[in-house]
C-alpha positions in Angstrom: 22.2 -0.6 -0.1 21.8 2.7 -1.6 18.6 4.3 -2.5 18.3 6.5 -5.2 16.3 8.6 -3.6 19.3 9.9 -1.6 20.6 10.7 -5.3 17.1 13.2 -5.9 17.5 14.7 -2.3 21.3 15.6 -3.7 20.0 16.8 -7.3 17.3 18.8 -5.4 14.6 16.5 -7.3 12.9 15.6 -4.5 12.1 18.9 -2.5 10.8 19.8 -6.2 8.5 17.2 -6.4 7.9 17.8 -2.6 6.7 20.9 -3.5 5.1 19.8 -6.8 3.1 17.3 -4.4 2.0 19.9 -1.7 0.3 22.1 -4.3 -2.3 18.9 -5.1 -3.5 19.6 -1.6 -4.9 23.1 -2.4 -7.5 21.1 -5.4 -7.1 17.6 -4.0 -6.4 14.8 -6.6 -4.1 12.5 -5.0 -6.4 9.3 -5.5 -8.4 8.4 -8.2 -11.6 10.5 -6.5 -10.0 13.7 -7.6 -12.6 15.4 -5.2 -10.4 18.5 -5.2 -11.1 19.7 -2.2 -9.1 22.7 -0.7 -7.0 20.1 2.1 -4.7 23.9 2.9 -8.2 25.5 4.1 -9.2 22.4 6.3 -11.5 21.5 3.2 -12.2 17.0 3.4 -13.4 15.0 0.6 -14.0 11.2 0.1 -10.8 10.5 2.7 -11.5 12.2 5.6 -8.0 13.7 5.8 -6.9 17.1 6.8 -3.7 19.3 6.0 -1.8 17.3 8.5 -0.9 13.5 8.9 -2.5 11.6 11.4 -0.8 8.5 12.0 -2.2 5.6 14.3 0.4 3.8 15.7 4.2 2.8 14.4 6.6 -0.3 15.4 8.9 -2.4 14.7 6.3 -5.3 12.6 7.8 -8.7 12.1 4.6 -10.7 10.6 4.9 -8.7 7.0 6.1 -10.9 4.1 9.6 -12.7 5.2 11.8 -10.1 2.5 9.9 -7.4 4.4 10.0 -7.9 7.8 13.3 -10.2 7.6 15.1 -10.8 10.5 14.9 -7.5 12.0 11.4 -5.9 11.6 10.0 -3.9 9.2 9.3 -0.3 10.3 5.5 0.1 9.7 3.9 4.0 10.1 -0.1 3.0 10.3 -1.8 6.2 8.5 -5.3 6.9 9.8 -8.4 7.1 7.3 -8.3 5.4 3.6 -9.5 6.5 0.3 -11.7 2.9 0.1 -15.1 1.9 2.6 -14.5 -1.3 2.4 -17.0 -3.4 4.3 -15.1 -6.3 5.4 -12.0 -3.8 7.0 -10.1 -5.5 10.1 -8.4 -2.3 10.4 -11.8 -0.3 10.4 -11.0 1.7 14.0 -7.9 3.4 11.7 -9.6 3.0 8.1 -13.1 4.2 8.6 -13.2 5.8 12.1 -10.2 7.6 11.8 -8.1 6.2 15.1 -5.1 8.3 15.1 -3.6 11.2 16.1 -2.6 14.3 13.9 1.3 14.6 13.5 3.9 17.3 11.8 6.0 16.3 9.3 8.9 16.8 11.8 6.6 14.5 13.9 7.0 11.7 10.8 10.7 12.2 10.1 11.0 11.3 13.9 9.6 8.1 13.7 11.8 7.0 10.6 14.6 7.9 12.5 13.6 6.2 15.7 12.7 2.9 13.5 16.2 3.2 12.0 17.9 3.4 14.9 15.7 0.3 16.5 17.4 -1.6 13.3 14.7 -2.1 11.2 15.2 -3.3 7.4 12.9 -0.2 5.9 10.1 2.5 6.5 6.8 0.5 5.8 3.8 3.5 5.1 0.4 1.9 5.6 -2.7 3.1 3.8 -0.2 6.5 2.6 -2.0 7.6 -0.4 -4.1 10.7 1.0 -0.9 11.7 3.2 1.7 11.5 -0.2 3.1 15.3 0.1 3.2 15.5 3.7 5.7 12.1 3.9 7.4 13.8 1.0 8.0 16.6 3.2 8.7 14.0 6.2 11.4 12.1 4.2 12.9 15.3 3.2 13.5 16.4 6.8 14.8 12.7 7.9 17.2 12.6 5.0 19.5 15.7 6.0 19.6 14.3 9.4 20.7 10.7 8.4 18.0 8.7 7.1 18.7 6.1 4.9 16.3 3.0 4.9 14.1 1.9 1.7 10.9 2.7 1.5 7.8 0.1 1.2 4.6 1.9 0.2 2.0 -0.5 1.1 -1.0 0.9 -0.3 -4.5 -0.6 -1.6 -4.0 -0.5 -5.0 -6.5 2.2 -5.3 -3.6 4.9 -6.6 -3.3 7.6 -9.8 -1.0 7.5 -11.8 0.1 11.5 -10.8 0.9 10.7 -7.7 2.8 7.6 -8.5 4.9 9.0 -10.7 5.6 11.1 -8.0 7.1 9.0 -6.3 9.5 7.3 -9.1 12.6 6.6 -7.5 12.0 7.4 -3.8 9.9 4.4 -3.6 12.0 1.5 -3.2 9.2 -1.7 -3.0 5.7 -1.4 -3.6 3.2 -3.5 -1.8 -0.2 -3.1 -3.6 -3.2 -5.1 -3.2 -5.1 -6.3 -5.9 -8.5 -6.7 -4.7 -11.2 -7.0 -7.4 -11.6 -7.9 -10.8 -14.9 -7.1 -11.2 -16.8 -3.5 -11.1 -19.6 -3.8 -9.2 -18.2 -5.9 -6.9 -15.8 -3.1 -6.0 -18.1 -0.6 -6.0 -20.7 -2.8 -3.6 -17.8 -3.3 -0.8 -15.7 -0.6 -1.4 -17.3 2.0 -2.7 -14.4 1.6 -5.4 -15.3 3.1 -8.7 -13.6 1.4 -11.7 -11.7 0.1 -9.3 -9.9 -2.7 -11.4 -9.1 -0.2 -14.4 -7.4 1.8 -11.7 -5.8 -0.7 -10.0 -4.2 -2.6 -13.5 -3.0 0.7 -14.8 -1.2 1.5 -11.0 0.5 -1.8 -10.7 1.4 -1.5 -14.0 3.0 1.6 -13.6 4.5 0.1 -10.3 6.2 -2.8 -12.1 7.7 -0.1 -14.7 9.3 1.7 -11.4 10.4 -1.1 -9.4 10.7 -4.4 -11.4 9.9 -7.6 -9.8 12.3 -7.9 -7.3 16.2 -7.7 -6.1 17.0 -9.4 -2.6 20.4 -8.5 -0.6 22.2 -11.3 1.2 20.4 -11.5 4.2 16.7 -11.9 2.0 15.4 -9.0 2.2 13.7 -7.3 -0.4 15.7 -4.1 -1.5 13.9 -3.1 -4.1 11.0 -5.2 -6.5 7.5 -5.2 -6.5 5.0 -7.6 -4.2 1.3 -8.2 -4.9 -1.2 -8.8 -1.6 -4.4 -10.9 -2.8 -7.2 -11.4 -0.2 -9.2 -14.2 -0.8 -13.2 -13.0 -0.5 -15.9 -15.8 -0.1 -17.5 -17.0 -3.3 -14.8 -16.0 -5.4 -15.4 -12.3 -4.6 -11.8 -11.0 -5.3 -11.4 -12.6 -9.0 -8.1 -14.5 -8.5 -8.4 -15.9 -11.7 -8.5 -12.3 -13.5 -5.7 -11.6 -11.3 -3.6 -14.4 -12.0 -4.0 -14.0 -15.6 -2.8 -10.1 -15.3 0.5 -10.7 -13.5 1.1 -13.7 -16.0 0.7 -11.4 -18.9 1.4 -8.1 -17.9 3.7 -8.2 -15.4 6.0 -11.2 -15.0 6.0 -15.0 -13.8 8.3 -14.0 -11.6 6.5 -11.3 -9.6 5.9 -12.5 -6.1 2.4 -13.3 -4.8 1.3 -12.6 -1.2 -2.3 -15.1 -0.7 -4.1 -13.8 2.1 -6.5 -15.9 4.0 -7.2 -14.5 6.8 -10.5 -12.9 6.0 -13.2 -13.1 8.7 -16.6 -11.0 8.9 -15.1 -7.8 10.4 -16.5 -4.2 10.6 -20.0 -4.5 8.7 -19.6 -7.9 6.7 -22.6 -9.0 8.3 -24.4 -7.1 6.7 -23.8 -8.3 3.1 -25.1 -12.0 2.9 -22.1 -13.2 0.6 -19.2 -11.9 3.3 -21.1 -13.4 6.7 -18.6 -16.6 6.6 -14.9 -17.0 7.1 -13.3 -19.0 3.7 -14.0 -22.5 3.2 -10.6 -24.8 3.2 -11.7 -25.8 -0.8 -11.8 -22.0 -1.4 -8.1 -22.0 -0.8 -6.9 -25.0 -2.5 -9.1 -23.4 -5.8 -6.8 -20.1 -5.6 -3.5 -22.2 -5.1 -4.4 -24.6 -8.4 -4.9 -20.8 -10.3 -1.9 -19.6 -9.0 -0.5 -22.9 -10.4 -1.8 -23.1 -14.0 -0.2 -19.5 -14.5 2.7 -20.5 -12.7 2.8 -18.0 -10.6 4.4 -19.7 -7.7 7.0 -17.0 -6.2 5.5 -15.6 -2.8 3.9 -16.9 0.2 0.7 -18.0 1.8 -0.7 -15.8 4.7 -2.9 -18.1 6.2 -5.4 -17.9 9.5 -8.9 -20.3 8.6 
């Protein structure tokens, strides 16, 4: 496989928008917040994050979708802090209480080198939104010392269409969640203003980039677009709303990740409609959605 990617690192496109992408740092609007904070100065807004990268763990992950992680791992970089407060976050040591440690970018071309060499399938960034310039920077270093793996940005859904655009052609699959169809909902557990405006306009925008999907002989995705749903209790996540967007928008085609593996982490307690894990009927009313809009490319992730 060959990513084009390696075609803007020749061109010199990529250390342009490398540098393009560094200058959002100095008035922060890499997310939708736009809180244009001064990040060169040590200035943090809404993210928590700093001028440098702090990454919380990488490895070789074999539990992501099977075109992801296919036989030989996908190479996942865990970024600390997130641009969302969600409520319900299993990952809330990293997301919300910023579990990590800061790196360089020689520090992050390292680890994609290392996970290349340990044979995984691609460079899988977690939560990399607020941390978009400095893996620029990252991926321009690994490059001219032999990089060559796809890149997964497995983000939220919570992205601008700036920095996306950024990233046109260096991105090889996009992983997105889609996690609310409804406003207030988003705003009451994440703290996600106009979240689902934000988050239909960024797929969208994905989809143009990527497509739905092309597979090499071994099954693994090499480029394409895959869309994470978590179920909620009480029909919190609207997979109805988002059923009927991919069906319309995007393509039939467009492969479908169902996540059921939501239990009351972090401060779900605290909100009466998250206190319960999903019911089994729950499931079976997402799979007969998923059904009517024949949207039946993708996989189950299932732990009730």
């Amino acid at each position: 496989m060959f990513s084009t990617y390696l075609e803007l690192w020749a061109a010199g496109e990529l250390q342009e928008r490398t540098q393009r992408a560094a200058h959002i740092l100095k008035s922060c609007s890499l997310c939708p917040r736009r809180c244009g904070v001064d990040r060169t100065r040590g200035e943090r807004g809404f993210c928590r994050s700093g001028m440098l990268p702090m990454v919380s763990s990488y490895n070789v992950h074999p539990g992501e979708e099977p075109p992801i992680s296919g036989t030989r791992g996908s190479g996942t970089i865990f970024l600390t802090h997130c641009n969302l407060r969600c409520v319900f976050c299993q990952n809330y040591p990293i997301s919300q209480l910023g579990v990590g440690r800061e790196k360089s970018a020689e520090g992050l071309a390292q680890m994609m080198l290392d996970l290349q060499k340990r044979g995984c399938h691609n460079i899988n960034w977690v939560t990399p939104t607020h941390f978009v310039p400095q893996i620029l920077e990252a991926i321009c270093l690994a490059i001219a010392r032999g990089f060559r793996l796809p890149f997964v940005y497995n983000t939220n859904g919570y992205d601008s269409l700036e920095t996306l655009r950024l990233l046109d052609g260096i991105v090889d699959i996009y992983l997105p969640d889609m996690k609310y169809a409804d406003e207030d909902t988003a705003r009451a557990y994440s703290q996600a203003p106009s979240y689902p405006e934000v988050n239909a306009a960024a797929v969208q925008e994905m989809y143009r980039q990527v497509g739905e999907g092309r597979y090499g002989q071994d099954g693994t995705m090499e480029r394409g677009l895959i869309i994470r749903h978590l179920l909620l209790p009480h029909g919190l996540a609207g997979t109805e709303n988002m059923a009927r967007f991919v069906a319309r928008n995007l393509s039939r085609q467009c492969p479908i990740s169902l996540m059921t593996q939501f239990f009351p982490a972090y401060r779900a307690k605290d909100f009466p409609k998250l206190r319960r894990r999903l019911h089994r009927w729950e499931l079976e009313e997402a799979l007969e959605i998923l059904g009517r809009y024949r949207l039946q490319r993708g996989w189950m992730q299932e732990q009730m």
